[in-house]
C-alpha positions as CSV (number, residue, x, y, z in Angstrom):
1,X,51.8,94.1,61.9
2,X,48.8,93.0,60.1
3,X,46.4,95.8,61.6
4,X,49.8,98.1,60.8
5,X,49.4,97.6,57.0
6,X,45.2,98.0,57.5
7,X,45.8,101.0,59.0
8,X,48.6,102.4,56.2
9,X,46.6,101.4,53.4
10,X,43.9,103.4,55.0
11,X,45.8,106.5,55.3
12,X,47.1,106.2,51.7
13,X,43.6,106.0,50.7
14,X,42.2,109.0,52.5
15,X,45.2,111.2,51.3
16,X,44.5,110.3,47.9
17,X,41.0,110.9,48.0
18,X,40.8,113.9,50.1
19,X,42.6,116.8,47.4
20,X,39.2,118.3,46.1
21,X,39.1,117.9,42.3
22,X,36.1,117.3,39.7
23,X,35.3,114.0,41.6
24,X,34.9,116.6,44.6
25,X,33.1,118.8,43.2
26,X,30.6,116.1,41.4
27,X,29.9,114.8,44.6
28,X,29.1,117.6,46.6
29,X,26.7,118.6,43.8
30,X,24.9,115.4,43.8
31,X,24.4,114.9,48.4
32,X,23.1,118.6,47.8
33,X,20.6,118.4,44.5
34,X,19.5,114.4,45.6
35,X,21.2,113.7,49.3
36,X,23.9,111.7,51.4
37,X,23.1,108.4,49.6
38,X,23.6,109.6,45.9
39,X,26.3,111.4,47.3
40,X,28.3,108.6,49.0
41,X,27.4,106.0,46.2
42,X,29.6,108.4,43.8
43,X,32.4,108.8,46.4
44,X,32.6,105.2,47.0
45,X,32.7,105.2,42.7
46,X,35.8,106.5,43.1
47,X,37.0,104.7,46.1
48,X,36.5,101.7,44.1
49,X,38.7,103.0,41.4
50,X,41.6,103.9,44.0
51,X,41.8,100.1,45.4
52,X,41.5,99.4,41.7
53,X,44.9,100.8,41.0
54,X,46.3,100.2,44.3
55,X,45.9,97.2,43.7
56,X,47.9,97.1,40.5
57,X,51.0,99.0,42.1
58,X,50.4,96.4,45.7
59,X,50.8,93.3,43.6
60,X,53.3,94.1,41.0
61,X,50.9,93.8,38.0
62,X,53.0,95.9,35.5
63,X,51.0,94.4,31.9
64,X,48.5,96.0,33.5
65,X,50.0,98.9,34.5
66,X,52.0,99.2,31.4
67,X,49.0,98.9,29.4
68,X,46.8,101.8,31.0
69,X,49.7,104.3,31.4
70,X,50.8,103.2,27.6
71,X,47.0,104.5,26.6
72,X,46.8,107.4,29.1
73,X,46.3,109.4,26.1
74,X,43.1,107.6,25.1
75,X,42.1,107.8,28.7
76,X,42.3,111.3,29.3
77,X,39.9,112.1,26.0
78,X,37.5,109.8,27.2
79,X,37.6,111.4,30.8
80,X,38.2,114.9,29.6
81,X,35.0,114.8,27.3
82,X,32.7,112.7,29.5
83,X,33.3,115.8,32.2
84,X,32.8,118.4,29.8
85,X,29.3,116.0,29.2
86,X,29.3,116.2,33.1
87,X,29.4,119.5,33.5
88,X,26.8,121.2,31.1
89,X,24.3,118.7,31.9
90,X,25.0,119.9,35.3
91,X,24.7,123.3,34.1
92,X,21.4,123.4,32.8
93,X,19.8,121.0,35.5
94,X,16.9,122.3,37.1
95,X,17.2,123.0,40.8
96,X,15.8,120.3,42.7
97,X,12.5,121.0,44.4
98,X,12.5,118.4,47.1
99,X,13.6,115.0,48.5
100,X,12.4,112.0,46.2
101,X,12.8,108.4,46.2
102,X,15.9,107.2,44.0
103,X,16.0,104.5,41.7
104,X,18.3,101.4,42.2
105,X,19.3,102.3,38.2
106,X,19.8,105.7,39.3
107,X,21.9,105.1,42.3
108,X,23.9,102.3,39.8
109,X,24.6,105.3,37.3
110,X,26.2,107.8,39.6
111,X,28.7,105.0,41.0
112,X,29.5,103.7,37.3
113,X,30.0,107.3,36.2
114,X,32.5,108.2,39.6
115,X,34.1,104.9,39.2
116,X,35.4,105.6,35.5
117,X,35.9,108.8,35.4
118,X,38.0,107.7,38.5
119,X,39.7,105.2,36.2
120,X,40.3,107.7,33.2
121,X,43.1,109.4,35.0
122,X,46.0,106.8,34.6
123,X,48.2,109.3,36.6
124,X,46.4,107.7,39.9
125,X,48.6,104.3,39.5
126,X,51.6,106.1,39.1
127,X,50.8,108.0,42.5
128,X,50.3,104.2,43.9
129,X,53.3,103.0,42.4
130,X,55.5,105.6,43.8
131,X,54.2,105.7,47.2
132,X,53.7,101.3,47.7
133,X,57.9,101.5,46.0
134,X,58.6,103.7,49.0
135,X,57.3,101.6,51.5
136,X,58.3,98.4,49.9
137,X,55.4,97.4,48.4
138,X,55.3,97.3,44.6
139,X,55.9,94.5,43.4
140,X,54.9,92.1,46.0
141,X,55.9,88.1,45.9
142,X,53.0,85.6,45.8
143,X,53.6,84.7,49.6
144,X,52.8,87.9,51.0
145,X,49.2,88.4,48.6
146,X,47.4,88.2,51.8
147,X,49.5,91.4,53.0
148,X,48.9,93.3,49.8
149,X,45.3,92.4,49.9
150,X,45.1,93.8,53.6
151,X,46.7,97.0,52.7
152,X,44.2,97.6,49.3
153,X,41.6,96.6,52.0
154,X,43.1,99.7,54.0
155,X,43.3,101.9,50.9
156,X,39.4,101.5,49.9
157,X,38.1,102.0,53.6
158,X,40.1,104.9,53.7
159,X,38.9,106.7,50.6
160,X,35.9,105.6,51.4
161,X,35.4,107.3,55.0
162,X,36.7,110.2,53.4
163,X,33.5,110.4,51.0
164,X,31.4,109.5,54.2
165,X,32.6,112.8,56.0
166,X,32.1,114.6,52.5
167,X,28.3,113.2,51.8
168,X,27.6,113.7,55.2
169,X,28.5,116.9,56.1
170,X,27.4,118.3,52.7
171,X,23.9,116.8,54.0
172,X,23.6,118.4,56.9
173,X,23.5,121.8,55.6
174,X,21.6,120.7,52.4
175,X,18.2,121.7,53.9
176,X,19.4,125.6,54.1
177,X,20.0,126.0,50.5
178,X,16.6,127.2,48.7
179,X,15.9,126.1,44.9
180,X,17.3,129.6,44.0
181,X,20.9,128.5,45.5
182,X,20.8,125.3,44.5
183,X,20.2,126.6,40.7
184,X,23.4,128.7,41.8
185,X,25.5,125.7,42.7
186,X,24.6,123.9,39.6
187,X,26.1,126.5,37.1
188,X,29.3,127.0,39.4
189,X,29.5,123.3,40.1
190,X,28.3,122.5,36.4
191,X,31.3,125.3,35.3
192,X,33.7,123.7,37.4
193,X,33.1,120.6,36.3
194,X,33.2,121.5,32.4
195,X,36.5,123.5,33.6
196,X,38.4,120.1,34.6
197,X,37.6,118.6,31.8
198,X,38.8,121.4,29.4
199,X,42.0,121.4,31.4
200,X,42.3,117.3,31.0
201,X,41.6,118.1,27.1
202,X,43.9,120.7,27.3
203,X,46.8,118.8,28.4
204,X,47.1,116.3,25.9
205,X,48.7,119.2,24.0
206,X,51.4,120.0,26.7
């Protein structure tokens, strides 16, 4: 039964994660311009964020929910701009030339900037809510914590292997794609990118 819930969670997770959006498309960009590692780190950015708010809807923690859907608004400018940011910087980035050594501050920066851009979009707990109510899950009493925990265990492993299989296979093609191409993937990706977040900006008036 234990393993059972593992195992859930972990589906939940990888269904979340796997619809390609701007997270996607940022992390694709980054396992081709600087490789698998940078490329995982930001996936697991956003994995984070996804047990984050399973979390929330697995133990019945509705201040907090309350309070992020309550400022969703606030939210989605912050995340709506910082992706417009996202994308023209990714724009106008220079094609990168070859492998390099990465910085630990570096490596720190692309998880931070996954993880809340992850955690701008309030909509992901409502998601959580509505799938943990329909197994049973929201809302959970204090003797079955260790349960809950097992299943936001589940959730992050799942969204994590799904960013695995993304950095991964993104790498091993990464070595085809001449500095021309890769200037080519920057301005679609960077476009993308920007396009999300005028869409997220977009919204607020819908």
């Amino acid at each position: 039964m234990e393993l059972g819930l593992f195992v859930r969670g972990a589906i939940l997770g990888f269904s979340i994660a796997a619809p390609v959006g701007p997270i996607g498309v940022l992390c694709i960009r980054r396992t081709l311009a600087e490789g698998r590692v940078v490329g995982l780190l930001s996936g697991l950015g956003a994995a984070t964020a996804d047990s984050f708010y399973g979390s929330i809807a697995a133990f019945g923690l509705t201040a907090v929910s309350s309070l992020l859907v309550g400022h969703q608004t606030v939210l989605r400018v912050v995340g709506g701009f910082f992706l417009c940011y996202l994308g023209i910087r990714t724009l106008l980035a220079a094609p990168a030339q070859a492998a390099k050594s990465v910085q630990r501050r570096h490596l720190l920066n692309n998880y931070l900037s996954t993880l809340g851009l992850t955690l701008t979009n309030p909509t992901t707990i409502l998601s959580f809510v509505a799938i943990f109510a329909g197994l049973g899950w929201a809302g959970t009493s204090g003797k079955s914590y260790d349960s809950a925990a097992l299943l936001v265990a589940g959730v992050f492993c799942g969204s994590a292997f799904w960013w695995l299989i993304i950095s991964t296979g993104v790498s091993l093609v990464r070595s085809r794609f001449t500095p021309r191409v890769m200037g080519w993937v920057n301005r679609i990706s960077g476009s993308v990118i920007f396009g999300f977040g005028v869409v997220a900006l977009a919204s607020l008036a819908w």
